[in-house]
C-alpha positions, 0 to 999 in steps of 0.5 A, a space after each residue: 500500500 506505499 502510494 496509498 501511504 503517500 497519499 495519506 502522508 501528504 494530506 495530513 501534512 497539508 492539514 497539519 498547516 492549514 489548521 496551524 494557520 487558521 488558529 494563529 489567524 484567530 489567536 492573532 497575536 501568538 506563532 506556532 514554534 516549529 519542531 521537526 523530531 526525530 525518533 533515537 531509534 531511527 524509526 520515524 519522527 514527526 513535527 509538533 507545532 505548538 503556540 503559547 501564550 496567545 490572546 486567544 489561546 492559552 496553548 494550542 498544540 498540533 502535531 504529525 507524527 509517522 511512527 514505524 517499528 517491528 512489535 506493537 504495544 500491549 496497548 494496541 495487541 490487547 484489543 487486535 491480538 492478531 497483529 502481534 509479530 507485525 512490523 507496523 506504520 502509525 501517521 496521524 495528526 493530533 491537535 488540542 486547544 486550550 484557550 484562555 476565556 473560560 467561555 471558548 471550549 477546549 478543543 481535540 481532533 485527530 485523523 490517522 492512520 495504521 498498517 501492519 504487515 508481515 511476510 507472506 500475509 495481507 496486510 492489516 489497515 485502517 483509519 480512525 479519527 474525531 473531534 470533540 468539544 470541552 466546554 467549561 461554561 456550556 451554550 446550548 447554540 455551540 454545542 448544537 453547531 458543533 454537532 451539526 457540523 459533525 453530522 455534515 462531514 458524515 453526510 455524504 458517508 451512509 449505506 444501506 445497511 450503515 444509514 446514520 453514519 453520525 449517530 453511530 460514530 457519536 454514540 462511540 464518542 460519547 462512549 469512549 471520552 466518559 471518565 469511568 471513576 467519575 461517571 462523567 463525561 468529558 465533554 458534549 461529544 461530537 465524532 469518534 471513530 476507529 478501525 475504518 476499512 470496510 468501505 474499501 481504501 478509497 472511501 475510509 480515506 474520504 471520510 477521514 479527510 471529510 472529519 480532518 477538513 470540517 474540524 475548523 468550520 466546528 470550532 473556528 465559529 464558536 471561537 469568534 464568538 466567545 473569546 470577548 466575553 468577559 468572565 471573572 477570576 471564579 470563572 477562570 478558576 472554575 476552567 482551571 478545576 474543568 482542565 483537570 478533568 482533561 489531564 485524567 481522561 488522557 492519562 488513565 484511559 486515551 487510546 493514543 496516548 498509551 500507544 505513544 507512551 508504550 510505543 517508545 513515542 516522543 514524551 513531549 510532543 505526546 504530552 502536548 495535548 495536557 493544558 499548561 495551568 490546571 489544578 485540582 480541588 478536594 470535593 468540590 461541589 457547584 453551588 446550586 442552580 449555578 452555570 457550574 453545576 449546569 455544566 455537569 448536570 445538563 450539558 455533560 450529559 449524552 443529548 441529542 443536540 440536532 434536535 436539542 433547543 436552548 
């Protein structure tokens, strides 16, 4: 499959800038640092691109990665055993932005790619990818958008026998991002989707492309018109509280971090995703009635935003 690898690598090449490019014309005051890696093992590399300290944007990080390597990590075998003794190929492109105005959700999206190969036997490919949306102080008309997004870039994907493309690949993300010790969910959902292959190369590649590109026409629009709202010291401490609700789901249950960690990934350039300023509080509890215990009790909770009114 090497042009069909090519032709991967070259679109989420392309994606990787036209997302840094968008986020820095938004931010308008912070550029994205630049920084081409290599593995020490000789076995890929990639290039993290992270802005900070933005007018807009606390952190925004976005990075391609190509991986290779000859034994998988228990992470990815312990679900597919029948990719052990394989030599394999990971590329993908993973992006989360935190911003500063509690108002403006944090943000995660990512497309990729896997192909495992041994001699004498077919290969074993896929794509997977999504996006989702964080918010800290929740709008019924963002997160309605959001979706509605979401359901365009599934549109032209159904079959027959698979319909609701989006229904199905927003149950499997309002499924996967759900923080288990705390029975709650880590946002209001939007995409995710994992081991993409049946509809043939062809079509698992567009649809991928189809979640890469409609990434920035979800967000961008909630972006614009949140970050003026004036919030207060509370607020901002309430987001930082929310973020650590982030750092948990990625270091006790994300999928792709664990591979990039047990795979001998770059620490810093997997790490990226965590916000920089975070803290956590003993028992919290929302004052009643507040937007803070709305936060839990109404928008984090799995809905159906298409048809949801404010």
């Amino acid at each position: 499959m090497t042009s069909n690898t090519d032709q991967i690598r070259q679109y989420l090449q392309a994606l990787q800038i036209s997302i840094t490019d968008a986020i820095a014309s938004a931010d308008g005051k912070a550029k994205f640092m630049v920084d081409n890696w290599t593995r020490e093992t000789g076995e890929g590399g990639g290039k993290t691109m992270v802005l900070t300290g933005g007018d807009v944007f606390e952190q925004a990080g976005v990075n391609f990665s190509e991986v290779t390597g000859d034994n998988l990590p228990a992470s990815a075998t312990a679900h597919r055993p029948e990719l052990a003794g394989r030599n394999y190929r990971a590329m993908g492109v993973s992006l989360v932005i935190h911003p500063n105005n509690p108002h403006v959700p944090t943000s995660h999206a990512n497309v990729r790619f896997f192909i495992a190969e041994k001699t004498g036997e077919s290969s074993i490919w896929w794509v997977g990818g999504g996006f989702d949306l964080t918010p800290f102080y929740a709008y019924t008309e963002d997160c309605v958008h959001w979706h509605q997004v979401a359901n365009e870039a599934c549109a032209d994907f159904g079959s027959a026998t698979d319909s609701d493309i989006y229904g199905k690949y927003k149950q499997w993300c309002d499924d996967y991002f759900h923080l288990k010790h705390r029975n709650e969910s880590r946002g209001i959902g939007g995409l995710f989707f994992d081991d993409l292959n049946e509809p043939g190369f062809e079509q698992s590649f567009a649809f991928m492309r189809s979640v890469g590109d409609h990434y920035l026409d979800a967000y961008l629009p909630i972006v614009e018109k949140r970050k003026d709202t004036a919030y207060s010291d509370q607020q901002k401490q309430f987001q930082l509280y929310r973020r650590g609700r982030y750092v948990e789901f990625n270091l006790v249950y994300d999928r792709g971090t664990l591979f990039g960690l047990q795979s001998g990934g770059r620490t810093e350039s997997i790490l990226m995703s965590l916000p920089p300023v975070v803290n956590w509080q003993y028992n919290y509890q929302a004052e009643p009635g507040s937007d803070e215990a709305l936060l839990t009790e109404y928008f984090l909770k799995p809905r159906d935003w298409l048809n949801e009114t404010a």
